[in-house]
C-alpha positions in Angstrom: 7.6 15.4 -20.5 8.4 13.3 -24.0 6.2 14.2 -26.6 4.0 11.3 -27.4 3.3 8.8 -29.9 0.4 9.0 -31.9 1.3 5.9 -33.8 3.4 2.8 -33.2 6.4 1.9 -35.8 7.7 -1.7 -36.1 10.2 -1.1 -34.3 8.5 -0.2 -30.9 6.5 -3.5 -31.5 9.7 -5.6 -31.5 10.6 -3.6 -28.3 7.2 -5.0 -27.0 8.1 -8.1 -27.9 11.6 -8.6 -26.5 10.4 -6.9 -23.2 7.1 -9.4 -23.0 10.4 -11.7 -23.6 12.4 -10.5 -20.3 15.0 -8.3 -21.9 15.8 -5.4 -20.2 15.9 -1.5 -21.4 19.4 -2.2 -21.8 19.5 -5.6 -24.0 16.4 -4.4 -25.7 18.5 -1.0 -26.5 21.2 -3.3 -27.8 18.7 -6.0 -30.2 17.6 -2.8 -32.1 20.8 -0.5 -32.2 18.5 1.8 -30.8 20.0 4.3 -27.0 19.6 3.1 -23.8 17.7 6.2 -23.3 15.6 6.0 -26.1 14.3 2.6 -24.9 14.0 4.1 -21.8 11.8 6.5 -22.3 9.7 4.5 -24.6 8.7 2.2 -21.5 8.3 5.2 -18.5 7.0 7.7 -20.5 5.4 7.0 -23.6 1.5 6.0 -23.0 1.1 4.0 -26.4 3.7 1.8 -25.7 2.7 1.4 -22.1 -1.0 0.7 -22.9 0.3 -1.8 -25.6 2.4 -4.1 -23.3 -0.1 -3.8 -20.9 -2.8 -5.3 -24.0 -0.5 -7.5 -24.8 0.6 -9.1 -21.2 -3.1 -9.5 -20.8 -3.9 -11.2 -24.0 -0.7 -13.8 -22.8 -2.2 -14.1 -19.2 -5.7 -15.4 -20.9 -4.1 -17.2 -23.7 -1.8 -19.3 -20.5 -5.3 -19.3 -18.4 -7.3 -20.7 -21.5 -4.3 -23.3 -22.0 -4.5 -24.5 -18.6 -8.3 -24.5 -18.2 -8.5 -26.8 -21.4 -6.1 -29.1 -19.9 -8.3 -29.8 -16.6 -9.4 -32.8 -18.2 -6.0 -34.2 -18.6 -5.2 -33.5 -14.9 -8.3 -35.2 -13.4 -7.5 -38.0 -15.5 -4.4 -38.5 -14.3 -5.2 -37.7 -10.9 -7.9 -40.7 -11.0 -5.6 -43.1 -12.7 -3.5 -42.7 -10.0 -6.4 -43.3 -7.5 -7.7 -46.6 -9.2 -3.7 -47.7 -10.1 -3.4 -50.5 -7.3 0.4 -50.8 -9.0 0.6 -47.5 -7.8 2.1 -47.2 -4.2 -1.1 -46.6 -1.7 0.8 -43.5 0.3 0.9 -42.0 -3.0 -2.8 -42.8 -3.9 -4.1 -41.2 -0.5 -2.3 -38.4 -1.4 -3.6 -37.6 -4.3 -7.3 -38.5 -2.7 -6.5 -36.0 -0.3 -5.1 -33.8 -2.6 -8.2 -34.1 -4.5 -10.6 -34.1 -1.7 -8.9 -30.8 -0.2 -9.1 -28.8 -3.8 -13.3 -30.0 -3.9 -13.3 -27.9 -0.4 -14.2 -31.5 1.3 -11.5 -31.6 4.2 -11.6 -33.3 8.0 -11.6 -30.6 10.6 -8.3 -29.9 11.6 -8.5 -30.2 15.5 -6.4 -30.3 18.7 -7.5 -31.8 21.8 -6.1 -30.9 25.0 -6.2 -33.0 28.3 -5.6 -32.0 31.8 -6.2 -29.3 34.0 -4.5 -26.1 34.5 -4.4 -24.4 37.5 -5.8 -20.6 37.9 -4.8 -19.7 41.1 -2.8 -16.7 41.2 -1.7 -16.8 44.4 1.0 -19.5 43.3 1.9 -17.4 40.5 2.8 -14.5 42.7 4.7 -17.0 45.3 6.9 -17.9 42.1 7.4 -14.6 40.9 8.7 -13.3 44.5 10.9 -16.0 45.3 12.5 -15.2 41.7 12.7 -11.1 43.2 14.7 -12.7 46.0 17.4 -14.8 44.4 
């Protein structure tokens, strides 16, 4: 096992960042002149640099959450300018009602009605199946 790191150098933070980025091992390798198996071994076997891109994907997964959460606003208000646009086309209005309606957990029952009758008697299945046997 690769001795660890007790510290982090710039350069590993750049790594961070290019990976956080979508580079690979090999183009991040490449970006800082740095081995393929150097880069490597930073990413599967170092624990610093492993807690660290773990931090930081977290910290971007609440800043996109916070983004989106402050944006709500904007997206009902679009949503009910849509609803109350009667230059607006009406399919496109319901949807959005629905659309609406189903994200508020308010939502007809989806049912299926069946008519008729459906005969039980096995004796007919059994006449079916032997005449099948036969031919």
């Amino acid at each position: 096992m690769a001795k660890q790191l007790q510290r982090l150098q710039e350069y590993h933070m750049r790594a961070i960042d290019l990976r956080l980025q979508g580079y690979d091992y090999r183009q991040i390798a490449e970006e800082l002149g740095r081995s393929y198996s150097a880069v490597h071994k930073w990413f599967t076997q170092q624990k610093l640099i492993q807690d660290e891109l773990e931090r930081r994907k977290k910290e971007l997964a609440q800043r996109a959450m916070d983004r989106l959460i402050s944006s709500a606003d904007l997206a009902v208000d679009n949503i009910l300018e849509i609803l109350t646009n009667p230059e607006v086309p009406s399919s496109i209005r319901l949807n959005a009602a629905q659309d609406l309606l189903d994200r508020l957990g308010i939502k007809g029952a989806d049912k299926l009605e069946l008519k008729g009758s459906f005969d039980t008697n096995i004796n007919k299945l059994d006449s079916i199946l032997n005449q099948l046997k036969e031919d």
